[in-house]
SEVEXPA-901822 format. One record per atom (N, C-alpha, C): x, y, z; residue number from 1; atom name. Coordinates in nm, 4 decimals. Layout:
BEGIN
rec u X, v Y, w Z, i NUM, at CA
...
END
This chain:
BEGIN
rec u 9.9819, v 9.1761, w 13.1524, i 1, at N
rec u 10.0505, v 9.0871, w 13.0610, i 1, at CA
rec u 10.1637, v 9.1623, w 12.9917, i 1, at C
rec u 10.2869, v 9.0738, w 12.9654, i 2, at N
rec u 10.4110, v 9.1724, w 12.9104, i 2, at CA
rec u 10.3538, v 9.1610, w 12.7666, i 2, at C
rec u 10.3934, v 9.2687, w 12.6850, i 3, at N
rec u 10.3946, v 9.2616, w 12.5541, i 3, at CA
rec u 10.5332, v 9.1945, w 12.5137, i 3, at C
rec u 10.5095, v 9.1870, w 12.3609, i 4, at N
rec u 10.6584, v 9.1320, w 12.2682, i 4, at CA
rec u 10.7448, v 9.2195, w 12.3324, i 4, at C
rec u 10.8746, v 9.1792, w 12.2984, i 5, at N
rec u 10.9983, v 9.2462, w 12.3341, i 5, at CA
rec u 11.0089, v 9.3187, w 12.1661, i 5, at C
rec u 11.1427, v 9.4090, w 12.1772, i 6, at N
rec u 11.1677, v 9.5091, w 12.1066, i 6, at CA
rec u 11.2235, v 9.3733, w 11.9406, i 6, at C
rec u 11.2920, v 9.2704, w 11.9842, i 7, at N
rec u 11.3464, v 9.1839, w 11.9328, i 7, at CA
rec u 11.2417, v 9.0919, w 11.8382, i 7, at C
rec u 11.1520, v 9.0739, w 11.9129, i 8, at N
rec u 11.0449, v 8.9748, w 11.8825, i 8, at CA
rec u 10.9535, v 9.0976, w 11.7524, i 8, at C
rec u 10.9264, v 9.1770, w 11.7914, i 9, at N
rec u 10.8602, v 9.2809, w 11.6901, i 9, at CA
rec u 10.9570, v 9.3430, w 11.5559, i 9, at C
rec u 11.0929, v 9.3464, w 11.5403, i 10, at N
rec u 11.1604, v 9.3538, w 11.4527, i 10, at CA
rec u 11.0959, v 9.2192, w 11.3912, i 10, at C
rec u 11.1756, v 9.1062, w 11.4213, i 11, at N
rec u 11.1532, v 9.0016, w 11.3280, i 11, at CA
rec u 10.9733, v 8.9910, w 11.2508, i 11, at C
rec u 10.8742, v 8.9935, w 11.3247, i 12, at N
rec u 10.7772, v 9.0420, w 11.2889, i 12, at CA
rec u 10.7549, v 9.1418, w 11.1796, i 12, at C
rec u 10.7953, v 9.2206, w 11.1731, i 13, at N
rec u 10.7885, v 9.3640, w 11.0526, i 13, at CA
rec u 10.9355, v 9.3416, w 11.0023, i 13, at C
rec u 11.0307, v 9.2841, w 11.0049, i 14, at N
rec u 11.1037, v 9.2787, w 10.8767, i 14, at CA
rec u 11.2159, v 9.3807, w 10.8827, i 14, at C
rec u 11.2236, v 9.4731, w 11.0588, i 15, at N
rec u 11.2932, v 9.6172, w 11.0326, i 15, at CA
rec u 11.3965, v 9.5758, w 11.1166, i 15, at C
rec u 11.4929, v 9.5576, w 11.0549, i 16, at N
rec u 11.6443, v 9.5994, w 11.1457, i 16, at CA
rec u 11.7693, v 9.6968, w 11.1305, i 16, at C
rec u 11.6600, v 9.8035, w 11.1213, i 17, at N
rec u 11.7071, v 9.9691, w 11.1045, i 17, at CA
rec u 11.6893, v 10.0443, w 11.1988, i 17, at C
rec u 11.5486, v 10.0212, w 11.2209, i 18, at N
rec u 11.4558, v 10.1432, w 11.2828, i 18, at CA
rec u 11.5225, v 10.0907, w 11.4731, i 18, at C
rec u 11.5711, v 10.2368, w 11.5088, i 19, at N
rec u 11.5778, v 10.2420, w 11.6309, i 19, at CA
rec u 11.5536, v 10.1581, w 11.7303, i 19, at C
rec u 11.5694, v 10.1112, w 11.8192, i 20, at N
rec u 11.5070, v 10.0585, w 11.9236, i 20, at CA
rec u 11.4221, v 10.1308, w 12.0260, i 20, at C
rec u 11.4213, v 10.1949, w 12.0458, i 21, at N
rec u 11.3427, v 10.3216, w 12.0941, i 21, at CA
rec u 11.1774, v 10.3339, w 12.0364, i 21, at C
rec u 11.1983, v 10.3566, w 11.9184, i 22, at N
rec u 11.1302, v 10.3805, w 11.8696, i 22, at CA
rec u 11.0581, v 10.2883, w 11.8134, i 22, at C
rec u 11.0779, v 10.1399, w 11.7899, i 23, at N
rec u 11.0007, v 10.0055, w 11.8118, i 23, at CA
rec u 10.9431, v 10.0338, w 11.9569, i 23, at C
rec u 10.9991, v 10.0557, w 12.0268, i 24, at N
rec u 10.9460, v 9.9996, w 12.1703, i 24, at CA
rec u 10.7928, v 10.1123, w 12.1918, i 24, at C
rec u 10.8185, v 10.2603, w 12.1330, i 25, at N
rec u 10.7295, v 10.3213, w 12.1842, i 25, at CA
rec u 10.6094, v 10.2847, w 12.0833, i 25, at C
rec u 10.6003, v 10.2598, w 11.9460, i 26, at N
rec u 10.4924, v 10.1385, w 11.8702, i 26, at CA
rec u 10.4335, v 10.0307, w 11.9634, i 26, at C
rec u 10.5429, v 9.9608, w 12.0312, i 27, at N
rec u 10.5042, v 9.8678, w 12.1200, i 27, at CA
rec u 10.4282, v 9.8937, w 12.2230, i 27, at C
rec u 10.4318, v 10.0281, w 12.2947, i 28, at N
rec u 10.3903, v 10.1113, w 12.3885, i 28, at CA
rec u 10.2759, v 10.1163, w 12.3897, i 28, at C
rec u 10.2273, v 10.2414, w 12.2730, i 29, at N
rec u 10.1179, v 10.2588, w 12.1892, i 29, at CA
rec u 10.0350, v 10.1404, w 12.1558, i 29, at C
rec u 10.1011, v 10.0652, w 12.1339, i 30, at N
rec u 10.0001, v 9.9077, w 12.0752, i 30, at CA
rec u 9.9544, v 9.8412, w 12.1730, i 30, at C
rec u 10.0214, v 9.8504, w 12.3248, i 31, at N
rec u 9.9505, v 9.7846, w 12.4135, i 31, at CA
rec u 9.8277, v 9.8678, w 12.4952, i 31, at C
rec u 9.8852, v 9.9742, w 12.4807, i 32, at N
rec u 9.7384, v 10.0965, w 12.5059, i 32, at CA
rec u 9.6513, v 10.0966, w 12.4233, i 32, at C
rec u 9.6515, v 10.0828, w 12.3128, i 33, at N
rec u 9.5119, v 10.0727, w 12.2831, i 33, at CA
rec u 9.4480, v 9.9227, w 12.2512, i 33, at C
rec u 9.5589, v 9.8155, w 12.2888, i 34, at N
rec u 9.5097, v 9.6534, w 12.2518, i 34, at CA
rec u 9.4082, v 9.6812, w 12.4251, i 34, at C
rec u 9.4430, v 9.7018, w 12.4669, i 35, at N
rec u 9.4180, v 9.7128, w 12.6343, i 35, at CA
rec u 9.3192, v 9.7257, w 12.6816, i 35, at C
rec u 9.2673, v 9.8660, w 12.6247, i 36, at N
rec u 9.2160, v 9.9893, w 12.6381, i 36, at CA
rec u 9.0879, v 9.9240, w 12.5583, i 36, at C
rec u 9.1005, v 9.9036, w 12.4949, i 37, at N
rec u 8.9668, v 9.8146, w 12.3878, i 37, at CA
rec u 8.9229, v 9.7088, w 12.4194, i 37, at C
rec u 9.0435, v 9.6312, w 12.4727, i 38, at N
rec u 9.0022, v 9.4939, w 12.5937, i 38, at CA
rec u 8.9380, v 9.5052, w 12.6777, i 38, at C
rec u 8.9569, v 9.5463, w 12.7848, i 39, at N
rec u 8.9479, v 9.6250, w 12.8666, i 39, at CA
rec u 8.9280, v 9.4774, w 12.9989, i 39, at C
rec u 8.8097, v 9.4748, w 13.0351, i 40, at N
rec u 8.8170, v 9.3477, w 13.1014, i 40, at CA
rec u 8.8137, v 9.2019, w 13.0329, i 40, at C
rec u 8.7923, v 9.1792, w 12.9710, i 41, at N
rec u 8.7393, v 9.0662, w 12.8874, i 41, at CA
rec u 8.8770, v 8.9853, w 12.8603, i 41, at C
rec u 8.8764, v 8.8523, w 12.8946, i 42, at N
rec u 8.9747, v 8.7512, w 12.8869, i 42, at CA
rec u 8.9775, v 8.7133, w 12.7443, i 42, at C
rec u 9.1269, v 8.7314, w 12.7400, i 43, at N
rec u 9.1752, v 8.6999, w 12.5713, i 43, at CA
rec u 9.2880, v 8.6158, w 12.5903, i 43, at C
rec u 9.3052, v 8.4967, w 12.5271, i 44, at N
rec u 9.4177, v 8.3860, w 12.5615, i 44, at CA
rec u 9.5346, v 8.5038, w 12.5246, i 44, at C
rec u 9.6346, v 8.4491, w 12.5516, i 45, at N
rec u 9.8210, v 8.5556, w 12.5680, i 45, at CA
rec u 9.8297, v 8.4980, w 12.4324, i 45, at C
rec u 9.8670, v 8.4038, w 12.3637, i 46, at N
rec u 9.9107, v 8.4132, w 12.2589, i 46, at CA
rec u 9.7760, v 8.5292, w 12.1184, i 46, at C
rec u 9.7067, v 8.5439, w 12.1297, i 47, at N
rec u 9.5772, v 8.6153, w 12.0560, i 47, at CA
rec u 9.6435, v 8.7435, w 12.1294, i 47, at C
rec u 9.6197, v 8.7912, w 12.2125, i 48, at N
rec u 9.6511, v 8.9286, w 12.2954, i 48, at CA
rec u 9.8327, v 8.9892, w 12.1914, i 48, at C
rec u 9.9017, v 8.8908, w 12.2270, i 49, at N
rec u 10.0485, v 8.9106, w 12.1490, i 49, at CA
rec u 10.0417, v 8.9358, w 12.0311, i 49, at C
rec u 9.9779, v 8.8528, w 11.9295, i 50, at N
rec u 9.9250, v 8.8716, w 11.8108, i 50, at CA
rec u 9.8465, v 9.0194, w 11.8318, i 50, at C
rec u 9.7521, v 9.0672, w 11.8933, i 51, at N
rec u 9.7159, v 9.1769, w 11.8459, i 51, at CA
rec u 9.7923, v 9.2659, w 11.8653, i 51, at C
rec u 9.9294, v 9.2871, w 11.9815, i 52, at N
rec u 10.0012, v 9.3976, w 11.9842, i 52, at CA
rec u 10.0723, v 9.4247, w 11.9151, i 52, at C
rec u 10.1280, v 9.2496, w 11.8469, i 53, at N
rec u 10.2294, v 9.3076, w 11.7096, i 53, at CA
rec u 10.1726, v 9.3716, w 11.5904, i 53, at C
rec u 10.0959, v 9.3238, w 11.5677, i 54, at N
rec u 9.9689, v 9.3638, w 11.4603, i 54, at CA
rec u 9.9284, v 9.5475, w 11.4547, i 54, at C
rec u 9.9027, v 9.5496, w 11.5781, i 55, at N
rec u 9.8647, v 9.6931, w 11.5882, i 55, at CA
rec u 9.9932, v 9.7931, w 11.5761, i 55, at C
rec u 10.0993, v 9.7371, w 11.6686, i 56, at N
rec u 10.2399, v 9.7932, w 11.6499, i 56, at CA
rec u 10.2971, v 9.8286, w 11.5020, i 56, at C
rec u 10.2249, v 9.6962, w 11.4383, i 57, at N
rec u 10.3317, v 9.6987, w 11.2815, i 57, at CA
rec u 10.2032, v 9.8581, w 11.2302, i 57, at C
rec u 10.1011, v 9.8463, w 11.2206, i 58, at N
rec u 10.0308, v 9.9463, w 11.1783, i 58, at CA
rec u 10.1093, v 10.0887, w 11.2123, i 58, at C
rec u 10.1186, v 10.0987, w 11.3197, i 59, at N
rec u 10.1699, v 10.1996, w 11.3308, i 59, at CA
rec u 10.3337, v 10.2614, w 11.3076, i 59, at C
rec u 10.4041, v 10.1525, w 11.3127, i 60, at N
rec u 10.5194, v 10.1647, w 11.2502, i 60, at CA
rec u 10.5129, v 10.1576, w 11.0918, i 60, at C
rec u 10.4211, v 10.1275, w 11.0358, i 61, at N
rec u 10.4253, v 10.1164, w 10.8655, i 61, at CA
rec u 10.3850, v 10.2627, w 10.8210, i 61, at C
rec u 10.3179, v 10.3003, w 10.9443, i 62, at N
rec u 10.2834, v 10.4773, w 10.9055, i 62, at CA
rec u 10.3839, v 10.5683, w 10.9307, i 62, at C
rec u 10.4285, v 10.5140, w 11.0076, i 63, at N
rec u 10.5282, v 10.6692, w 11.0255, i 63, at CA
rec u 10.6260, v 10.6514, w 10.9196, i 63, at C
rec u 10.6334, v 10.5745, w 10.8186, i 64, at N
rec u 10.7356, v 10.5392, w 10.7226, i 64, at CA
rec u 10.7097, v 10.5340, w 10.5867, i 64, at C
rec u 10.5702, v 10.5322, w 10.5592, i 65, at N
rec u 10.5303, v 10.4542, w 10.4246, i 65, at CA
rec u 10.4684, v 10.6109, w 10.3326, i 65, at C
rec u 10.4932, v 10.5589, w 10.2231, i 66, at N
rec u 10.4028, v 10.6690, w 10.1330, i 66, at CA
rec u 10.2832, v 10.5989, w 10.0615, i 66, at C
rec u 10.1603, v 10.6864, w 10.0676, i 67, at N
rec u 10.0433, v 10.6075, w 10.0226, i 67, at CA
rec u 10.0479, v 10.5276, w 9.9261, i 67, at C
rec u 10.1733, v 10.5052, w 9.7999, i 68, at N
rec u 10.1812, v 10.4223, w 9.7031, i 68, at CA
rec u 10.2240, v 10.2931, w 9.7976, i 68, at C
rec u 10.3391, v 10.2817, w 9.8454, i 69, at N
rec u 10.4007, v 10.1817, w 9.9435, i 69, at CA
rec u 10.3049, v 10.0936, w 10.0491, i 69, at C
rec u 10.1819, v 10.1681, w 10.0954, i 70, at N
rec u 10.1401, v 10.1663, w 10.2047, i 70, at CA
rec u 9.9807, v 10.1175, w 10.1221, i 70, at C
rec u 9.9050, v 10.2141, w 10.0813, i 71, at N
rec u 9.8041, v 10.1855, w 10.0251, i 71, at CA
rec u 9.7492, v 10.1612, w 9.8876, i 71, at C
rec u 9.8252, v 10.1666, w 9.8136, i 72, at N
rec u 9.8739, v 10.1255, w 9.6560, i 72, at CA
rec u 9.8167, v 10.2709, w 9.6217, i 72, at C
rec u 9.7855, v 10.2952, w 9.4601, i 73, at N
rec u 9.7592, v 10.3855, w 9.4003, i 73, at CA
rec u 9.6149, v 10.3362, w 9.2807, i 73, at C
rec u 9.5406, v 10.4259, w 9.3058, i 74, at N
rec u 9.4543, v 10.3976, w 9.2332, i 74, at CA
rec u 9.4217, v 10.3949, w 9.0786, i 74, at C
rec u 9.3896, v 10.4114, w 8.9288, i 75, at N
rec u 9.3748, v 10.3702, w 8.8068, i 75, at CA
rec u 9.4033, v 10.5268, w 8.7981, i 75, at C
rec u 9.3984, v 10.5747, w 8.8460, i 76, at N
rec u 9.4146, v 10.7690, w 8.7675, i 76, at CA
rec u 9.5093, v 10.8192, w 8.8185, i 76, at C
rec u 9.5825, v 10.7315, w 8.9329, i 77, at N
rec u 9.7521, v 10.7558, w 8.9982, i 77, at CA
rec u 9.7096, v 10.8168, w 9.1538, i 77, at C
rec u 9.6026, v 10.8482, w 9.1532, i 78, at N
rec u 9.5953, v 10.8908, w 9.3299, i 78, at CA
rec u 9.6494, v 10.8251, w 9.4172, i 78, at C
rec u 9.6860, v 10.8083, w 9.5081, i 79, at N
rec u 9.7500, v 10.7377, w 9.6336, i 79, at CA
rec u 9.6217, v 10.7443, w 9.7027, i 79, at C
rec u 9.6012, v 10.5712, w 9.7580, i 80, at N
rec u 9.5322, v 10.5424, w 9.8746, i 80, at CA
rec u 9.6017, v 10.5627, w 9.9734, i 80, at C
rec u 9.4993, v 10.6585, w 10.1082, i 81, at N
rec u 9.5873, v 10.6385, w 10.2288, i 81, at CA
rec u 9.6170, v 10.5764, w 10.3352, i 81, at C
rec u 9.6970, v 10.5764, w 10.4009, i 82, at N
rec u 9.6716, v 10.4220, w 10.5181, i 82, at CA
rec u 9.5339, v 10.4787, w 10.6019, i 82, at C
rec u 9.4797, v 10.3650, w 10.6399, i 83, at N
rec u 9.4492, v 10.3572, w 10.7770, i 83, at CA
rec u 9.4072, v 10.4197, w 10.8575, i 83, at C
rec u 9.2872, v 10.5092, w 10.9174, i 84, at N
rec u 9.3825, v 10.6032, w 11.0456, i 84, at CA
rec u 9.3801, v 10.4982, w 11.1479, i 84, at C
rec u 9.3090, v 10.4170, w 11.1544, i 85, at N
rec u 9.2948, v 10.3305, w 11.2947, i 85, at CA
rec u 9.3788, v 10.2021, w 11.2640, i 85, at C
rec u 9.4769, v 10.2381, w 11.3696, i 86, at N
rec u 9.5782, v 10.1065, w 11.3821, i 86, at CA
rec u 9.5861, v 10.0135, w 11.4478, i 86, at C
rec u 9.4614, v 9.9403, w 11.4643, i 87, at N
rec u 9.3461, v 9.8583, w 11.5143, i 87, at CA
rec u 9.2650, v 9.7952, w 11.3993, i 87, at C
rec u 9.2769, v 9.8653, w 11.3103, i 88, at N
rec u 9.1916, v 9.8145, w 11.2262, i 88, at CA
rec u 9.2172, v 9.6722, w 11.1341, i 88, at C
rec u 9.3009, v 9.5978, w 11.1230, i 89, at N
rec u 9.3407, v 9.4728, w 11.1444, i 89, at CA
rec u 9.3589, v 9.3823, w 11.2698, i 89, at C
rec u 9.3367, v 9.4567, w 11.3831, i 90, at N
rec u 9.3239, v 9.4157, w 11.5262, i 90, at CA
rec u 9.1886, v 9.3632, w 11.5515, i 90, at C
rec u 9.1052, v 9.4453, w 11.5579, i 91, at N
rec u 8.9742, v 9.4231, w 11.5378, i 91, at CA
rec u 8.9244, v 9.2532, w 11.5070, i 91, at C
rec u 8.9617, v 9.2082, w 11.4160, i 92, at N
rec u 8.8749, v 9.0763, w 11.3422, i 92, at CA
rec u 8.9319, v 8.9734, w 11.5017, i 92, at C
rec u 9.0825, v 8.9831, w 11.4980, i 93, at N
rec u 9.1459, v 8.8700, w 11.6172, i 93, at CA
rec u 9.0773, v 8.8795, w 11.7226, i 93, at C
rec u 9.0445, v 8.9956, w 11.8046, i 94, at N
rec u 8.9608, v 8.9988, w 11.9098, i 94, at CA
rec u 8.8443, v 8.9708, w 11.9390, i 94, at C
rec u 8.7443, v 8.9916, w 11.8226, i 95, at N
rec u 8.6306, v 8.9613, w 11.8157, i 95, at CA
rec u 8.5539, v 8.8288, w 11.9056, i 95, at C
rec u 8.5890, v 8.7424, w 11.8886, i 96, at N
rec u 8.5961, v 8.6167, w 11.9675, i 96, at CA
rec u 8.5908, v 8.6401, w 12.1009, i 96, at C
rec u 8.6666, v 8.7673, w 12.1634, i 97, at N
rec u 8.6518, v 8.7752, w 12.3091, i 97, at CA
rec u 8.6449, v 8.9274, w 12.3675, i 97, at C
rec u 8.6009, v 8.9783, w 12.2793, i 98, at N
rec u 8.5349, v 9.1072, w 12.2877, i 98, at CA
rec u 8.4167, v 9.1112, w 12.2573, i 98, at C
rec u 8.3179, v 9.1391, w 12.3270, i 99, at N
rec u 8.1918, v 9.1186, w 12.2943, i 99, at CA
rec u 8.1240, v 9.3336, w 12.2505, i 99, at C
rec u 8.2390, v 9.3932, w 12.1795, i 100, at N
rec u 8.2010, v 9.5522, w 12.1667, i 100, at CA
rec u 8.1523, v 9.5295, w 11.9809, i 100, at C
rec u 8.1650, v 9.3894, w 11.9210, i 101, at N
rec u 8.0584, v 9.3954, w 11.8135, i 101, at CA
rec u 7.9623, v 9.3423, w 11.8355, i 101, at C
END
């Protein structure tokens, strides 16, 4: 299945700065591990698309964000940090046709 285009994932995340290149390899990354976690299991294309942008934006919000921006800051000023798994908003959409919960 093709993933989003480089075009379709800007408008999605809001970025019409960041390289094209470098959207695409987010995009890359996001279909390897939407995939890879799929693995055989039939997931309608529009749900599948949704999870690559999803996972994509995760990982493009990291290579950019500071834990205030990204994960707010806590009552004593610490910074929450993102994420490590950029899947981890991926996760809930699949569920339905992933049977790995």
């Amino acid at each position: 299945m093709p993933i989003p285009s480089v075009p379709q994932f800007r408008a999605y995340i809001g970025d019409q700065v960041t390289d094209s290149a470098v959207l695409q390899g987010h995009l890359d990354a996001a279909r390897d591990l939407v995939d890879k976690f799929v693995g055989q299991n039939q997931v309608p294309d529009p749900v599948m698309d949704q999870a690559y942008l999803e996972t994509a934006s995760k990982l493009s919000a990291r290579r950019i964000a500071t834990p205030a921006a990204y994960g707010g800051i806590t009552e004593n000023g610490a910074g929450i940090p993102a994420p490590l798994d950029p899947m981890i908003t991926t996760y809930p959409l699949l569920r339905r046709w992933v049977p790995a919960f």
